[in-house]
C-alpha positions in Angstrom: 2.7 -66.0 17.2 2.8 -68.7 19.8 3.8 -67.5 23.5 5.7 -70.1 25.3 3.9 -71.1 29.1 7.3 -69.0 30.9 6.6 -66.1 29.1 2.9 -66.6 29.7 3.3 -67.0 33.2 5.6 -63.7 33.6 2.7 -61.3 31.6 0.0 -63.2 34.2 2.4 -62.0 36.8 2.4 -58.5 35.2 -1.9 -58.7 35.4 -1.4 -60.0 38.9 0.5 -56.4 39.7 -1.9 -54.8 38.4 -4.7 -56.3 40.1 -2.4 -55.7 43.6 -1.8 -52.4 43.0 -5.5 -52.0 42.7 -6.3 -53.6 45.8 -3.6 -51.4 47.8 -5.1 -48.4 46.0 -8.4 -49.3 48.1 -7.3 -49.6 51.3 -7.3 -46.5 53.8 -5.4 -46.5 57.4 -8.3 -45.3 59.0 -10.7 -48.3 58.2 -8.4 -50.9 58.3 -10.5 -52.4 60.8 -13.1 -53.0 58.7 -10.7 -53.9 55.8 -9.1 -57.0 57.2 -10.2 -58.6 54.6 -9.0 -56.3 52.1 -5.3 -56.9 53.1 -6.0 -60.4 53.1 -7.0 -60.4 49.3 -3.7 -57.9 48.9 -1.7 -60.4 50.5 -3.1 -63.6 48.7 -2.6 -62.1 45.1 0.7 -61.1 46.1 2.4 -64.2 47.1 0.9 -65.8 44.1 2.7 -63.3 42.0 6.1 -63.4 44.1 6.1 -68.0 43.5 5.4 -66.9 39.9 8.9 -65.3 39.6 9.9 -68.4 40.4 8.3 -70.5 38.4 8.9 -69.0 35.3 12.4 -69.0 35.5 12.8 -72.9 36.2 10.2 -73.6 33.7 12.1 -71.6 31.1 15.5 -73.1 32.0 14.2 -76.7 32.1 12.3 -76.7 28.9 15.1 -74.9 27.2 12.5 -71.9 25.9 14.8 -68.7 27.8 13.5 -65.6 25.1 14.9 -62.4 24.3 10.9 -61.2 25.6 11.9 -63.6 29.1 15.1 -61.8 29.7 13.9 -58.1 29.0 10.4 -58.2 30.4 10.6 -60.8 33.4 13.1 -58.4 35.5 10.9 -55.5 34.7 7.9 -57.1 36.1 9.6 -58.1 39.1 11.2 -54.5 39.7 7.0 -53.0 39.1 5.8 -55.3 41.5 8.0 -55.1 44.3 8.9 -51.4 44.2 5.1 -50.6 43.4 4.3 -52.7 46.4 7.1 -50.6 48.8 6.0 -47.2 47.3 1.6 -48.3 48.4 3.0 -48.9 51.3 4.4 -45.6 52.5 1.8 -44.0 50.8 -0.9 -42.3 52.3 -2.8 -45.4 51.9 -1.2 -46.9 55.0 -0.4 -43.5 57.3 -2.6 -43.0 60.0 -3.3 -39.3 60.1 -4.6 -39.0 63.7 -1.3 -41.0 65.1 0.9 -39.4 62.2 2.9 -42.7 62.0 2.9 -45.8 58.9 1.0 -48.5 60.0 2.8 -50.8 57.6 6.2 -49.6 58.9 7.9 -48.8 55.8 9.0 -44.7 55.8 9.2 -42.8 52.7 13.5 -42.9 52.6 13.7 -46.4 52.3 11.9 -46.7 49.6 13.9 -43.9 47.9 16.8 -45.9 49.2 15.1 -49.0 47.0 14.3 -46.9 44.1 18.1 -45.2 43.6 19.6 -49.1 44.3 17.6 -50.4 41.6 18.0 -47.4 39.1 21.5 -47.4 39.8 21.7 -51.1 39.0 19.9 -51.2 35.9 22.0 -48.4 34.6 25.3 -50.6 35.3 24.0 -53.3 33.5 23.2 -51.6 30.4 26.4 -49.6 30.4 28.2 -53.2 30.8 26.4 -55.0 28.3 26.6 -52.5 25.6 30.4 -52.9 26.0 30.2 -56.4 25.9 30.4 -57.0 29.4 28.4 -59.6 31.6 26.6 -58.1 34.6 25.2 -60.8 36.2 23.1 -60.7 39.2 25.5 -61.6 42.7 24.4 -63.8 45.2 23.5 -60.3 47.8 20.8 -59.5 44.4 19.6 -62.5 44.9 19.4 -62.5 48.8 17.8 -58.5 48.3 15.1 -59.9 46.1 13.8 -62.6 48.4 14.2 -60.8 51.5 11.8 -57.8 49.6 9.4 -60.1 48.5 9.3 -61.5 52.4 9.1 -58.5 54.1 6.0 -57.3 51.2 4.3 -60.6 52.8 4.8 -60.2 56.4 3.8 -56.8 56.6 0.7 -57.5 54.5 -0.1 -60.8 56.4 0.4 -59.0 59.6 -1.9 -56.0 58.9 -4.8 -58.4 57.8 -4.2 -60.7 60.5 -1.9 -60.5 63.7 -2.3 -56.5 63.7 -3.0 -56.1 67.3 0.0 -59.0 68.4 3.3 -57.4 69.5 5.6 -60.2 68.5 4.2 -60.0 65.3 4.4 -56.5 64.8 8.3 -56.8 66.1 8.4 -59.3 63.3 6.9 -57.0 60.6 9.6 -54.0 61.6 12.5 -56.2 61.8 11.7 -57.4 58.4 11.3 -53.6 57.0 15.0 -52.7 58.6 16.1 -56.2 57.9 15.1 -55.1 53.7 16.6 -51.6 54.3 20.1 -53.2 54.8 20.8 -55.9 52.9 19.2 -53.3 49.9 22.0 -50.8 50.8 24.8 -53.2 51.2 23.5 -55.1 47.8 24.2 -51.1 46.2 27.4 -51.4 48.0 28.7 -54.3 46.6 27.4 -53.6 42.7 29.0 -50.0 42.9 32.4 -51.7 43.7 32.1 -54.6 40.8 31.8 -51.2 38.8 34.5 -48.8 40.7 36.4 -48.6 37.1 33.1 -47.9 35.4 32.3 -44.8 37.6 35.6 -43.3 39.4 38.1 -44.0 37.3 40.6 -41.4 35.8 39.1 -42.6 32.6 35.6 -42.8 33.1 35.8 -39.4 34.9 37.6 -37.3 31.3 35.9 -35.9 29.0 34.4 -38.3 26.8 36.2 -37.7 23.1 34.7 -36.3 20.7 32.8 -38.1 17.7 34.5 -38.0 14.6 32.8 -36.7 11.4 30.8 -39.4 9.5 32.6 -40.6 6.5 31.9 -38.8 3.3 31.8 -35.4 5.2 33.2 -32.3 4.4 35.2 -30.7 6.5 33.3 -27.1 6.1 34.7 -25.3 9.1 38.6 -26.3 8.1 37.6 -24.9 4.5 35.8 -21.8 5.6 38.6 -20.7 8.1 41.2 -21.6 5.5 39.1 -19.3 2.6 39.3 -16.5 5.7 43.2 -16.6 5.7 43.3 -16.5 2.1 41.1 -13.5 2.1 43.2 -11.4 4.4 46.4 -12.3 2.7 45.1 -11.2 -0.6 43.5 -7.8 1.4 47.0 -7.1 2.9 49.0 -7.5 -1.1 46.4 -5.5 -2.4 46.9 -2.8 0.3 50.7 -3.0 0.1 50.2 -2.4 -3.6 48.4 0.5 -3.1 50.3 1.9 -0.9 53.4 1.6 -3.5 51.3 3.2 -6.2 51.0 6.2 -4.0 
């Protein structure tokens, strides 16, 4: 079995996530002065991973190799690194307990907010395409997914780097709101390409339901017609019996 260079490039990025993650799952808000460098490494293996996303996609587009694997397992990588990345860092890992605030500026709703927008997403998409349906990503998915990746850096580069410069920690905040919008309008705009899916009369009956496979008996219709049978032949004999007497 011979892996084509996209496809290799998208399970290096999958490595690459896991060696972030890793990384993140070191540091500790109350030695991040002694970290710096830390972050740095955090921040380095992270933009590598985020031009890989890239990458792969032109490369697999150009050389004519898109694969079944590509279009399954590329998204999910993308959705485990970013995600992973926003849910380190309003972890503990970056919460200064003495000041009781997030150091990397990114609060525990918002990512929920992220979580539920792609969830929600992902479950369109299915439902569409088992129907038949394209659900291709919009041009605000496509806007949500670099602004993400962005805001991962900046917070990251700012942490290792230009932590004690105002402007830049301005920067790293408007980023994080900047990523908590366009995420919520992007959920916007996919729940009303699927209004019909979700709140229509239709969508919102009872589904019907499944009919018996073919071949099947129809046992209950027999049993309940055997019943009737029963008490009609109960009721002659008892009408007989009562004329005997």
């Amino acid at each position: 079995m011979t892996i084509n260079l996209p496809n290799q490039i998208t399970i290096a990025r999958l490595l690459l996530s896991i060696a972030f993650f890793a990384i993140l799952s070191w540091t500790d808000a109350g030695r991040f002065a002694d970290q710096r460098g830390l972050l740095a490494a955090a921040f380095w293996v992270f933009l590598v991973a985020a031009l890989s996303d890239a990458l792969d996609g032109i490369l697999a587009r150009r050389m004519g190799q898109v694969t079944t694997f590509g279009r399954i397992v590329d998204p999910v990588v993308d959705k485990v690194l970013v995600c992973g990345a926003f849910l380190y860092l309003a972890s503990h890992h970056f919460h200064d307990p003495v000041q009781r605030v997030s150091l990397s500026y990114v609060e525990p709703w918002m990512v929920v907010l992220i979580l539920t927008r792609e969830m929600l997403v992902s479950a369109l998409r299915a439902h569409s395409e088992s129907r038949g349906v394209t659900f291709a990503s919009d041009w605000l998915g496509k806007i949500k997914m670099v602004v993400q990746s962005a805001t991962i850096g900046t917070v990251l580069g700012v942490l290792a780097w230009f932590h004690d410069q105002p402007g830049f920690i301005l920067l790293a905040k408007t980023c994080v709101w900047v990523t908590t919008i366009v995420t919520a309008l992007s959920a916007i705009t996919y729940v009303r390409r699927s209004w019909s899916a979700l709140f229509s009369r239709g969508a919102l009956a009872n589904l019907p339901a499944k009919p018996p496979p073919p071949g099947a008996s129809p046992a209950p219709l027999q049993s309940a017609n055997t019943q009737g049978r029963s008490k009609a032949d109960s009721a002659d004999a008892a009408r007989v019996r009562g004329a005997a007497v």
